[in-house]
ZAKE-516782 format. One record per residue: residue number from 1; residue in one letter; x, z, y of N, C-alpha, C in turn. Coordinates in pm, 1 decimal. Layout:
% ZAKE-516782
k NUM; r A; n_x X; n_z Z; n_y Y; ca_x X; ca_z Z; ca_y Y; c_x X; c_z Z; c_y Y
...
//
This chain:
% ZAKE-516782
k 1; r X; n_x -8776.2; n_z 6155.0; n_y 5799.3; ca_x -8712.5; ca_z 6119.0; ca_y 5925.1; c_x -8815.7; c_z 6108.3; c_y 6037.5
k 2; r X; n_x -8946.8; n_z 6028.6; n_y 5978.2; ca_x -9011.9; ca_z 6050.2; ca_y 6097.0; c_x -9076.3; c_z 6187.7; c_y 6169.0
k 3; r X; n_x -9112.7; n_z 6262.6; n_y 6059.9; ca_x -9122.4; ca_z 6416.1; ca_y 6078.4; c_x -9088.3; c_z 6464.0; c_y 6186.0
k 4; r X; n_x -8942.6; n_z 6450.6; n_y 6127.5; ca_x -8827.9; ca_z 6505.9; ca_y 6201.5; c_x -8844.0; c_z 6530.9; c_y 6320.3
k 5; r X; n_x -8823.0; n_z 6337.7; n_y 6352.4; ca_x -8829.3; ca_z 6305.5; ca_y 6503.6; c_x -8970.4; c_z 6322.7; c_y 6561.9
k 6; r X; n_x -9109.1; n_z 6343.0; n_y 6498.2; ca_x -9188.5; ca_z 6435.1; ca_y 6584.7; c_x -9209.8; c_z 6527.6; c_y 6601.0
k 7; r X; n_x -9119.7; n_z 6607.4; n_y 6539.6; ca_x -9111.2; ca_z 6727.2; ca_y 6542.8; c_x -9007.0; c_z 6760.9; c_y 6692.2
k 8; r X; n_x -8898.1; n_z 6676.1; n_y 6704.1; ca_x -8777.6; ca_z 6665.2; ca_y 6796.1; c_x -8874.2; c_z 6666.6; c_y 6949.1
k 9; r X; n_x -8963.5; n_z 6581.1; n_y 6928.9; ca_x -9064.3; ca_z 6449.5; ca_y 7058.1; c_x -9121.3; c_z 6569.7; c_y 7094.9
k 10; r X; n_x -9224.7; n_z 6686.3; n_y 6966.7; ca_x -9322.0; ca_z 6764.3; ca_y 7035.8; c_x -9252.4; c_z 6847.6; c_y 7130.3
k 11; r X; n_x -9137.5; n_z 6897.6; n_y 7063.8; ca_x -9113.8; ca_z 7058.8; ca_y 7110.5; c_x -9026.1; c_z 7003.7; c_y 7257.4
k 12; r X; n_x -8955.9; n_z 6892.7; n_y 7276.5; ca_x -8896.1; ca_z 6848.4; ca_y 7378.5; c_x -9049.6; c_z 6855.8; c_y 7483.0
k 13; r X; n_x -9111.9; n_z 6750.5; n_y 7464.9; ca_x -9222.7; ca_z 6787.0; ca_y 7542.1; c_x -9276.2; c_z 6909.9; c_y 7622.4
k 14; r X; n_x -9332.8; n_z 7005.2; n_y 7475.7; ca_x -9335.0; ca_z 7119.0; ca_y 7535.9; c_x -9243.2; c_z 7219.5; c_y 7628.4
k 15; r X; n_x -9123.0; n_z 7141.4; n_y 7594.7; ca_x -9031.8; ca_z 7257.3; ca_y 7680.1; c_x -9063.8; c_z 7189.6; c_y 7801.7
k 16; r X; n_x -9030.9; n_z 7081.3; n_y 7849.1; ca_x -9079.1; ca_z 6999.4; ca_y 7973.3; c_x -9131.2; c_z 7044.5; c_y 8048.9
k 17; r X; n_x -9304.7; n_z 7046.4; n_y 7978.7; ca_x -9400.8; ca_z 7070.2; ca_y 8033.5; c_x -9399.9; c_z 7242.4; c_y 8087.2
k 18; r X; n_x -9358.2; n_z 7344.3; n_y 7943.4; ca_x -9359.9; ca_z 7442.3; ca_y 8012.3; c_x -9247.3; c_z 7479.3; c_y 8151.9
k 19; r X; n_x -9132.5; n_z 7383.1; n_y 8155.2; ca_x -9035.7; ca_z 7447.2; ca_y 8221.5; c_x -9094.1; c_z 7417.8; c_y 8363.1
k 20; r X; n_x -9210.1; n_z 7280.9; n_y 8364.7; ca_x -9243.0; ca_z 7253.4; ca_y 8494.8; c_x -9357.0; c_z 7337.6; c_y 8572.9
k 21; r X; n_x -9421.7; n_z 7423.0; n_y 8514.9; ca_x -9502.8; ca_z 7503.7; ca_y 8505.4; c_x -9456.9; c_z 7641.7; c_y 8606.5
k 22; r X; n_x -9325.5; n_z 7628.6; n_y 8594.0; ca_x -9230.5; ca_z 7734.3; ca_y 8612.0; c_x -9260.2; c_z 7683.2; c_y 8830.0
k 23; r X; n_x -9268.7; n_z 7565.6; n_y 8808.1; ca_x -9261.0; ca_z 7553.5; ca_y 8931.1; c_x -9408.6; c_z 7552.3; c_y 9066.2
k 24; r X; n_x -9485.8; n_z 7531.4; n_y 8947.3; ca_x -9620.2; ca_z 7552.5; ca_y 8980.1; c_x -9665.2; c_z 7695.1; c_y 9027.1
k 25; r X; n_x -9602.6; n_z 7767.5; n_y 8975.1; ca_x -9686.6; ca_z 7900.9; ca_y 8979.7; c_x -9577.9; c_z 7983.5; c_y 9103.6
k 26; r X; n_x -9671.0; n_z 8025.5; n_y 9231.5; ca_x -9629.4; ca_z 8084.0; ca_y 9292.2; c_x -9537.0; c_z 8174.9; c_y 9292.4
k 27; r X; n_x -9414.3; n_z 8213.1; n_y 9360.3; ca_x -9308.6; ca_z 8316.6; ca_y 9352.8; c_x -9399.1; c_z 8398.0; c_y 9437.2
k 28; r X; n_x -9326.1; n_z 8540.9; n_y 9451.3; ca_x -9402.7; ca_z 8629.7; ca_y 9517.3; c_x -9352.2; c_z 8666.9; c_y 9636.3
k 29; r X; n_x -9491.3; n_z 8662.5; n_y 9722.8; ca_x -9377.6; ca_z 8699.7; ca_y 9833.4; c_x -9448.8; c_z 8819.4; c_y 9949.0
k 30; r X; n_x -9383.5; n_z 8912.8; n_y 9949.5; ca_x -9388.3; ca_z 9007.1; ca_y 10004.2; c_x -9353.8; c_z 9009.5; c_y 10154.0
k 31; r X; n_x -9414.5; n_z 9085.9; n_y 10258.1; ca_x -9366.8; ca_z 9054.3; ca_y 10396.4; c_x -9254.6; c_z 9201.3; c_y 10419.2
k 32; r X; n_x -9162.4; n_z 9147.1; n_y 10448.5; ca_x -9029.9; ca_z 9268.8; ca_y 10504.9; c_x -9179.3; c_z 9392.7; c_y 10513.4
k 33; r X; n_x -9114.6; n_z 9495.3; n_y 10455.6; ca_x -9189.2; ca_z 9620.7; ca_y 10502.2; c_x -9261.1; c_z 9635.3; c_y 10667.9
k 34; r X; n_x -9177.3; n_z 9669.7; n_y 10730.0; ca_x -9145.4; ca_z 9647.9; ca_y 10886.4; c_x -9263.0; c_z 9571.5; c_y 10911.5
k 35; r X; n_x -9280.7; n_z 9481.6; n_y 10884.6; ca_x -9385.3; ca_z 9328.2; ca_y 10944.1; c_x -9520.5; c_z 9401.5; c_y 10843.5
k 36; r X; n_x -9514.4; n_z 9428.7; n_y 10791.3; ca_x -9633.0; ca_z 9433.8; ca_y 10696.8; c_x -9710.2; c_z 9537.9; c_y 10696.2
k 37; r X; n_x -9641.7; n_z 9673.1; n_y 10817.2; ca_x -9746.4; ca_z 9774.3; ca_y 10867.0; c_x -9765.6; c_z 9724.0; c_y 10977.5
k 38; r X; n_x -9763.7; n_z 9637.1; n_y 11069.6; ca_x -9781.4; ca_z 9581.2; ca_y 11194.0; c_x -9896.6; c_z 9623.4; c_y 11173.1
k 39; r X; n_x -9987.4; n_z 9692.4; n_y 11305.7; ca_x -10148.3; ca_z 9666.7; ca_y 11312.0; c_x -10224.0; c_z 9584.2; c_y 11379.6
k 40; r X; n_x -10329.2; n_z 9504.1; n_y 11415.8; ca_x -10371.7; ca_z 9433.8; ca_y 11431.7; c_x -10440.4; c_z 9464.9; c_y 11555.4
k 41; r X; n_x -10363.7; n_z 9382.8; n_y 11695.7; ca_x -10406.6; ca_z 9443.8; ca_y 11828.4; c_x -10569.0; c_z 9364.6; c_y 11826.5
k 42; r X; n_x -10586.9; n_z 9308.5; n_y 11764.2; ca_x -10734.9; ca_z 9261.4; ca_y 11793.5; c_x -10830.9; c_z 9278.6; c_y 11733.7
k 43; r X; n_x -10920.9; n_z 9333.6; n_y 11783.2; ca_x -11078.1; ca_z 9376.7; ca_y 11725.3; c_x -11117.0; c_z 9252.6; c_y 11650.6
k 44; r X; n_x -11158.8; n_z 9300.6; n_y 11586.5; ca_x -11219.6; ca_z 9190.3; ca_y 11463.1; c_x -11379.4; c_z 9185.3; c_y 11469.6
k 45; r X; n_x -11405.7; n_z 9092.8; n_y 11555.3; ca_x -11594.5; ca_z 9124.3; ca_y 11669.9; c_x -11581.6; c_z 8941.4; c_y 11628.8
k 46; r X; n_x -11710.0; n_z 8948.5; n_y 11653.6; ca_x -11725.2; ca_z 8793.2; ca_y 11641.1; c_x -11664.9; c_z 8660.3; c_y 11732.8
k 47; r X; n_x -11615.8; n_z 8699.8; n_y 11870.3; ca_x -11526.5; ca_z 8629.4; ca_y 11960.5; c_x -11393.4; c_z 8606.8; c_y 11821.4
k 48; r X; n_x -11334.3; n_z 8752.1; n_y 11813.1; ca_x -11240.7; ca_z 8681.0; ca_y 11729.0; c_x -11265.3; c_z 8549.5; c_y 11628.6
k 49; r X; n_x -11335.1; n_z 8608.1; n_y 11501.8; ca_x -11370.9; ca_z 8518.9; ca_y 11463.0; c_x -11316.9; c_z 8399.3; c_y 11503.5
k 50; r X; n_x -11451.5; n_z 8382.5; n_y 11576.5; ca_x -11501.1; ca_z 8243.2; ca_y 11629.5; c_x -11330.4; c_z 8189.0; c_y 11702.2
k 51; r X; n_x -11293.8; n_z 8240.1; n_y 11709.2; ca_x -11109.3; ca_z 8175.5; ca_y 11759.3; c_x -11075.7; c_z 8125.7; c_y 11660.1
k 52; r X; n_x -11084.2; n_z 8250.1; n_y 11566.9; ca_x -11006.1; ca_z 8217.0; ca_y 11415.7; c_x -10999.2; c_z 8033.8; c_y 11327.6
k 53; r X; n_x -11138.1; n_z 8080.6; n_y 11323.4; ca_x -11202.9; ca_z 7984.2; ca_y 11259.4; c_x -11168.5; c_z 7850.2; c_y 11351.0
k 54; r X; n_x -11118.8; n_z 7822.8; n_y 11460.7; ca_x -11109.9; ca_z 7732.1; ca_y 11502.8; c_x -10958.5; c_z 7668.3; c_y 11478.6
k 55; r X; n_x -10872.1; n_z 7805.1; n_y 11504.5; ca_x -10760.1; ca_z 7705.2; ca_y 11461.8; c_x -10731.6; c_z 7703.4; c_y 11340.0
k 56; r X; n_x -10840.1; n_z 7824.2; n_y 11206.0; ca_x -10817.0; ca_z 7747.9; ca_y 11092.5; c_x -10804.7; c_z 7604.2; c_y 11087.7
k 57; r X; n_x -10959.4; n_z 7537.2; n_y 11119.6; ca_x -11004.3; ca_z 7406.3; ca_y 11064.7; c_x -10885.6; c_z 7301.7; c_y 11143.8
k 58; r X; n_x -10804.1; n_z 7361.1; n_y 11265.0; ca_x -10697.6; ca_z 7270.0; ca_y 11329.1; c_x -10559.0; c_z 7283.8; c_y 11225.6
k 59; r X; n_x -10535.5; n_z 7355.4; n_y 11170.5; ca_x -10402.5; ca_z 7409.3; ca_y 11133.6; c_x -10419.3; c_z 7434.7; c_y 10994.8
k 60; r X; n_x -10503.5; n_z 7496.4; n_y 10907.9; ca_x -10505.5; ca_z 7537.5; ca_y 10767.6; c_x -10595.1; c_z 7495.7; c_y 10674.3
k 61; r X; n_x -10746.9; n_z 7407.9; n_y 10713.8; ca_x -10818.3; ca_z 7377.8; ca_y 10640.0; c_x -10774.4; c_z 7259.7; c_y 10503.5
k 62; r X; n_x -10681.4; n_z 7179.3; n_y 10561.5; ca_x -10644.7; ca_z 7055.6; ca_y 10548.7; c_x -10567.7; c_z 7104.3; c_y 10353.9
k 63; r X; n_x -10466.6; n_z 7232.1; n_y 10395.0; ca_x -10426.5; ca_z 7298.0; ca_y 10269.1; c_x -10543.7; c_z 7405.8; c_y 10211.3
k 64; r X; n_x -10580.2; n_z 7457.0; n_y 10234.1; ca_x -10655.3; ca_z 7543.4; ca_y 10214.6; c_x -10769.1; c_z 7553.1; c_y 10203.2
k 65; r X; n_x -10843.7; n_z 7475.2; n_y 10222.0; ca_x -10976.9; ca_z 7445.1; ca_y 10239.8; c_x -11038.8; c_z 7464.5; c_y 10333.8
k 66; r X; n_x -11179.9; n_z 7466.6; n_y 10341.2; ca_x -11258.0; ca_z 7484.0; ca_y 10437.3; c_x -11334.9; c_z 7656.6; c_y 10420.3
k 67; r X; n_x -11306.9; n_z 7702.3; n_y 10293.2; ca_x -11383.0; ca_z 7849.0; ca_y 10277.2; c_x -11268.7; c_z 7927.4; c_y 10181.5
k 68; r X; n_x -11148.5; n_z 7855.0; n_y 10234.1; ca_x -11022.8; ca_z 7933.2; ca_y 10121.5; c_x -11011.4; c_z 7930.8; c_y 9996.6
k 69; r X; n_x -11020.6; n_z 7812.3; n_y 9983.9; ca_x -11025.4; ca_z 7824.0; ca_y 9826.9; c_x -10866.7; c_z 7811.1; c_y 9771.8
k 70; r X; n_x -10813.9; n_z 7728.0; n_y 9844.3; ca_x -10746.6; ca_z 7624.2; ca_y 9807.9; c_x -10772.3; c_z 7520.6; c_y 9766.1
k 71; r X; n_x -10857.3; n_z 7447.4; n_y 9817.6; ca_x -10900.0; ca_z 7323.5; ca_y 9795.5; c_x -10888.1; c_z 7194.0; c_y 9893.8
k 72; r X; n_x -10865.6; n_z 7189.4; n_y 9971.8; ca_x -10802.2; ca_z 7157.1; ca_y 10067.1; c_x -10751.8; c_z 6993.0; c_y 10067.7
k 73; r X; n_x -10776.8; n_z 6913.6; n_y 10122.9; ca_x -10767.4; ca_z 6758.9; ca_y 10079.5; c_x -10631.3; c_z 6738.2; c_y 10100.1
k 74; r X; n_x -10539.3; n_z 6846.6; n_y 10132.6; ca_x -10382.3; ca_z 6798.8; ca_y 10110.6; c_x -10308.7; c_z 6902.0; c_y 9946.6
k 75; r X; n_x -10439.8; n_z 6962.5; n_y 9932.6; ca_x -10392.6; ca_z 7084.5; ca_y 9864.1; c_x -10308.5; c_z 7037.2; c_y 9723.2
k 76; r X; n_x -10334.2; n_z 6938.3; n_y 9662.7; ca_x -10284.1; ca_z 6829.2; ca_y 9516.9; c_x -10170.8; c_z 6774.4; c_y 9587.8
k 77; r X; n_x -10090.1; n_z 6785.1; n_y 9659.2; ca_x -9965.6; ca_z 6736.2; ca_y 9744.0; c_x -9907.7; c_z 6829.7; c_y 9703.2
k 78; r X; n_x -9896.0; n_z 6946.9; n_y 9734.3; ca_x -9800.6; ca_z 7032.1; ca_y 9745.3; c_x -9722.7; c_z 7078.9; c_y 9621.9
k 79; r X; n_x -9652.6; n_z 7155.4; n_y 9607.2; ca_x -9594.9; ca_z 7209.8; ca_y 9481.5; c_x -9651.0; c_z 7292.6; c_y 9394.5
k 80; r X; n_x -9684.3; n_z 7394.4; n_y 9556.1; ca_x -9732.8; ca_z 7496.5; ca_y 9466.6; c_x -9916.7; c_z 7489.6; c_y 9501.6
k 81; r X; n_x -9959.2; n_z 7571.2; n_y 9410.8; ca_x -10157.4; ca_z 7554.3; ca_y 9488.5; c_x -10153.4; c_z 7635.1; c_y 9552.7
k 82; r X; n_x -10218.4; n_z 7656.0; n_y 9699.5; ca_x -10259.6; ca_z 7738.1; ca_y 9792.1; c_x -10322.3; c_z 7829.3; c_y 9692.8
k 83; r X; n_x -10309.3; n_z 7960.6; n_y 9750.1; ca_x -10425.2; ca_z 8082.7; ca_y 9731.9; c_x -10501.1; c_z 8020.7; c_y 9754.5
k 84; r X; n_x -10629.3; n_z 8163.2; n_y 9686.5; ca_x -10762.9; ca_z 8131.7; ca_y 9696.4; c_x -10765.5; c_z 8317.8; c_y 9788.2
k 85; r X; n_x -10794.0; n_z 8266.1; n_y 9909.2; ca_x -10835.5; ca_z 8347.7; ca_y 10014.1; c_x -10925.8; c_z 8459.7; c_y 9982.8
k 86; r X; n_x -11030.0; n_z 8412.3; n_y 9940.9; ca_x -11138.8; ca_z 8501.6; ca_y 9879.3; c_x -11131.7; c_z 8556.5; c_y 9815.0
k 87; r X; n_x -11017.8; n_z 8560.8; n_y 9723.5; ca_x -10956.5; ca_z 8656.5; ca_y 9580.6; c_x -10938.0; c_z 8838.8; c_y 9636.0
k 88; r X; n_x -10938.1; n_z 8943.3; n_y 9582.0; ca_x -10920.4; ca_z 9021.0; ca_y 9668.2; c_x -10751.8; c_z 9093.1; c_y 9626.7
k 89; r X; n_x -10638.6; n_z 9014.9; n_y 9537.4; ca_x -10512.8; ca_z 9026.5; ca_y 9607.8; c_x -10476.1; c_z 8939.7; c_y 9719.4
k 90; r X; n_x -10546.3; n_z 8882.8; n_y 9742.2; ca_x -10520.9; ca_z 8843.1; ca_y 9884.4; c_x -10566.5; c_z 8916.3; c_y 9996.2
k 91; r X; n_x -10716.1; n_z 8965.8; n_y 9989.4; ca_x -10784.0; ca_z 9009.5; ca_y 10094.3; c_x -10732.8; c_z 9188.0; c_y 10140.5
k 92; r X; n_x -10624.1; n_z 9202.0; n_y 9985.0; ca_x -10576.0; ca_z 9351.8; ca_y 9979.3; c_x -10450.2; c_z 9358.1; c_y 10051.0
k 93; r X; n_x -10362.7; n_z 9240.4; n_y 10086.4; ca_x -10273.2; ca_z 9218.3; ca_y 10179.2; c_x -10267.6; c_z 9306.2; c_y 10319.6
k 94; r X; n_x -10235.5; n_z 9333.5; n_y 10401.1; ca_x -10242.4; ca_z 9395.0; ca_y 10494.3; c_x -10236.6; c_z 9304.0; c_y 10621.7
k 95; r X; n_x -10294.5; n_z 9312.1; n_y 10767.5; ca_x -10328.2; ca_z 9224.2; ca_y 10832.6; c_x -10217.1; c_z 9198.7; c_y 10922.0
k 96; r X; n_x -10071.8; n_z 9276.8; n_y 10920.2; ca_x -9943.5; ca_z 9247.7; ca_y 10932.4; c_x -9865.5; c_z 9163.0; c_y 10803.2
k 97; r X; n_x -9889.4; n_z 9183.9; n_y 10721.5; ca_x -9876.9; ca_z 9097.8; ca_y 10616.6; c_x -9874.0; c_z 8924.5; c_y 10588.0
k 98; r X; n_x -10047.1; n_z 8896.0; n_y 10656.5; ca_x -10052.1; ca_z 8785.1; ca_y 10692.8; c_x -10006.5; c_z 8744.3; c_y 10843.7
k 99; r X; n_x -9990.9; n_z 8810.2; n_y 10919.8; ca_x -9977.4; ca_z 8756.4; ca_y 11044.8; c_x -9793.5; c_z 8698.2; c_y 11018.9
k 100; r X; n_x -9735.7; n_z 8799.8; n_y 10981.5; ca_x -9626.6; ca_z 8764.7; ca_y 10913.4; c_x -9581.5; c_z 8647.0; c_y 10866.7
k 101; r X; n_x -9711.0; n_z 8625.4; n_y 10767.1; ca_x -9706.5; ca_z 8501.0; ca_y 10640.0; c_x -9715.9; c_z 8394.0; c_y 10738.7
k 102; r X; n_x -9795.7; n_z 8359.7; n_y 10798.6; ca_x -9882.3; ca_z 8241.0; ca_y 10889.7; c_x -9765.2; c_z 8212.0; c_y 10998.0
k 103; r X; n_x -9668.9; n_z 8311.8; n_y 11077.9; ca_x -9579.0; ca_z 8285.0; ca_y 11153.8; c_x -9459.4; c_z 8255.5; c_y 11080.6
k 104; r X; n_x -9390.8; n_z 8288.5; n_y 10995.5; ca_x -9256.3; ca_z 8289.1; ca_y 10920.7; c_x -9265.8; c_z 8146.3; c_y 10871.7
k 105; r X; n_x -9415.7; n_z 8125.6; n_y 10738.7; ca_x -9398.0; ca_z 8043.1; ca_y 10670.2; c_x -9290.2; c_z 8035.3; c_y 10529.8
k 106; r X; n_x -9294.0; n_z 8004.0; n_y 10423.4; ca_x -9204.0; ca_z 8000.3; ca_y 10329.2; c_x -9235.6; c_z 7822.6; c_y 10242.1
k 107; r X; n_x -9119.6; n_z 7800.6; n_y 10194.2; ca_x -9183.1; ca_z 7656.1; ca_y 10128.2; c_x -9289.4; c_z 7545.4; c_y 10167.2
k 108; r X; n_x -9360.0; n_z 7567.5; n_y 10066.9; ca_x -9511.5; ca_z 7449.2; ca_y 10131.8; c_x -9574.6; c_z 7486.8; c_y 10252.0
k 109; r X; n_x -9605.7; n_z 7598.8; n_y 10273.6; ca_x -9681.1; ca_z 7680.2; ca_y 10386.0; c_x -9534.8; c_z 7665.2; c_y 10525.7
k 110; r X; n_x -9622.1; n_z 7589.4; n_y 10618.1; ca_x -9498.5; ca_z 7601.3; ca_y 10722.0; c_x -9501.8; c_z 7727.3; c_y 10810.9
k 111; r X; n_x -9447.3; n_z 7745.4; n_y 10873.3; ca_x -9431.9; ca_z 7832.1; ca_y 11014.1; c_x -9545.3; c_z 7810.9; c_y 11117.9
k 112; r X; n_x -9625.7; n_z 7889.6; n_y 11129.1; ca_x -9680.0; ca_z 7848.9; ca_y 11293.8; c_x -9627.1; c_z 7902.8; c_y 11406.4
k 113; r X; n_x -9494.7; n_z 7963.1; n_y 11413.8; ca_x -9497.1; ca_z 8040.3; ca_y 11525.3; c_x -9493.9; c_z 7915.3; c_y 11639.7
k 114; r X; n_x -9402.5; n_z 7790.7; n_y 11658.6; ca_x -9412.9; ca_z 7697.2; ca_y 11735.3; c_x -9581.7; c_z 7646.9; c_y 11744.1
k 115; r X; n_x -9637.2; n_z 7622.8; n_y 11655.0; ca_x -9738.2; ca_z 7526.0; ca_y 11662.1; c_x -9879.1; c_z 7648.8; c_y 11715.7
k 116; r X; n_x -9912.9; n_z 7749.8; n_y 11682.1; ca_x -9960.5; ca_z 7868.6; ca_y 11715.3; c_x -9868.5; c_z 7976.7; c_y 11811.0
k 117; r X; n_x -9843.0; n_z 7951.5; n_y 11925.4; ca_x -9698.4; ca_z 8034.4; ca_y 11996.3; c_x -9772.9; c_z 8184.6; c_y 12030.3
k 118; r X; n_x -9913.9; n_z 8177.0; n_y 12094.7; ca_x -9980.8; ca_z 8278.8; ca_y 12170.3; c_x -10016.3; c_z 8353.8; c_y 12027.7
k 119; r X; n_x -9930.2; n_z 8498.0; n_y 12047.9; ca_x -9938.4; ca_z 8571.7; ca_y 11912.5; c_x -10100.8; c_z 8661.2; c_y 11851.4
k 120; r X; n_x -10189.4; n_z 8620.7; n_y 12011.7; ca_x -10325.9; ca_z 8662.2; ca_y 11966.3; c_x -10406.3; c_z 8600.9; c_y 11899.1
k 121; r X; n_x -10365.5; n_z 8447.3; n_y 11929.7; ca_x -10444.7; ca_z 8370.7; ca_y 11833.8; c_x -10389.3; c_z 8367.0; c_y 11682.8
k 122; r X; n_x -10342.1; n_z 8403.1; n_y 11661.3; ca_x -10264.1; ca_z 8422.1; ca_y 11480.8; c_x -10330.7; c_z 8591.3; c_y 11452.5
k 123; r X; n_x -10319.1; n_z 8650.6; n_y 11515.5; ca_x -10416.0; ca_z 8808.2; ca_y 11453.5; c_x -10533.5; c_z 8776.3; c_y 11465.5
k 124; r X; n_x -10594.6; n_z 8640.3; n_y 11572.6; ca_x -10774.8; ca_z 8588.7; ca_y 11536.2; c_x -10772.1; c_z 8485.3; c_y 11418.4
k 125; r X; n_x -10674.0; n_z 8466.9; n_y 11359.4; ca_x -10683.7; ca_z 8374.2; ca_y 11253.5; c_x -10647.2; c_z 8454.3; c_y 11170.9
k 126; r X; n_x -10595.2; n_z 8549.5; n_y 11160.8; ca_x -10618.4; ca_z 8727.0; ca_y 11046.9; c_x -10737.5; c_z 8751.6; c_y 11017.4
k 127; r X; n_x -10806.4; n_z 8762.8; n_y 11145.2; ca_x -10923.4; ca_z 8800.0; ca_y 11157.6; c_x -11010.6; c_z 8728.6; c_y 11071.4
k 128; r X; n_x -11015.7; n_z 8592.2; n_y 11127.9; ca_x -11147.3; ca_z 8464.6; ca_y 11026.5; c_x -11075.0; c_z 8501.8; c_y 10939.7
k 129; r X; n_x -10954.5; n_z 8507.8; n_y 10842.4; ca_x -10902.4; ca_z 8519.7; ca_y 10725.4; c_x -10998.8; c_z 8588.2; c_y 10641.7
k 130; r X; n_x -10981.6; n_z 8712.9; n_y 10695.8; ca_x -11060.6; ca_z 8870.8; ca_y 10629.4; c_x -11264.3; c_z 8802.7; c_y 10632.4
k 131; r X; n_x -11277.6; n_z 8722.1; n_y 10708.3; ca_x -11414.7; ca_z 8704.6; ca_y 10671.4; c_x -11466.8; c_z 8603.0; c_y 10513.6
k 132; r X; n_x -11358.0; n_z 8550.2; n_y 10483.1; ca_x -11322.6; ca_z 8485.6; ca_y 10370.7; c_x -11354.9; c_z 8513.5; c_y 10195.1
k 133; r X; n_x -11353.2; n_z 8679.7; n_y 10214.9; ca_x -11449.0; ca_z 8741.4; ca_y 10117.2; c_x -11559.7; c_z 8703.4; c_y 10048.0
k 134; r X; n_x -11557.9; n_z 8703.7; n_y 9900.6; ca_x -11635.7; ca_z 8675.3; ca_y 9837.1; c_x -11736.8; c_z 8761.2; c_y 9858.3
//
């Protein structure tokens, strides 16, 4: 009987654990075709950058880290874990892709189009994105 019932305890567990797992791991998300050949009206020169990088550390560091990791001192909050920026299915994304991602928003990741409105500064935060490379 006691067997039994740890036998009942483990596998309940495990289903648990794996079913919550289910929620951990990123869905996929693709940007509408359309949005995702967008090209990128801004030169990618060090002015950009240097934009980029600024409203990262205002707007994305906090989830994301400070060098993309996903590490990010809100990053253990969320549901799902931020990307790791530096990975190169991320960096293989297309730079309509993210501009996309960063304005729309899905789930944990909000929308910037309100909080980022001027649509050049979101293709200079494309920009610092792509410097993110390992």
């Amino acid at each position: 009987m006691k067997i039994k019932f740890l036998t009942v305890v483990t596998v309940v567990c495990v289903t648990v654990v794996a079913s919550g797992f289910r929620f951990i791991q990123p869905k996929p998300w693709a940007a509408p075709a359309d949005k995702a050949k967008a090209a990128n009206p801004v030169k990618n020169d060090a002015a950009s950058q240097t934009a980029g990088k600024a409203l990262w550390s205002t707007h994305c560091s906090s989830c994301h880290g400070k060098t993309g990791l996903g590490d990010g001192s809100k990053a253990a909050q969320l549901k799902t874990q931020p990307s790791d920026f530096t990975k190169a299915a991320f960096q293989g994304q297309t730079d309509g892709s993210l501009y996309f991602k960063v304005s729309e928003g899905r789930e944990d990741m909000p929308s910037f189009k309100k909080k980022i409105p001027d649509q050049e500064d979101i293709w200079n935060l494309v920009n610092f994105m792509r410097s993110l490379k390992k």
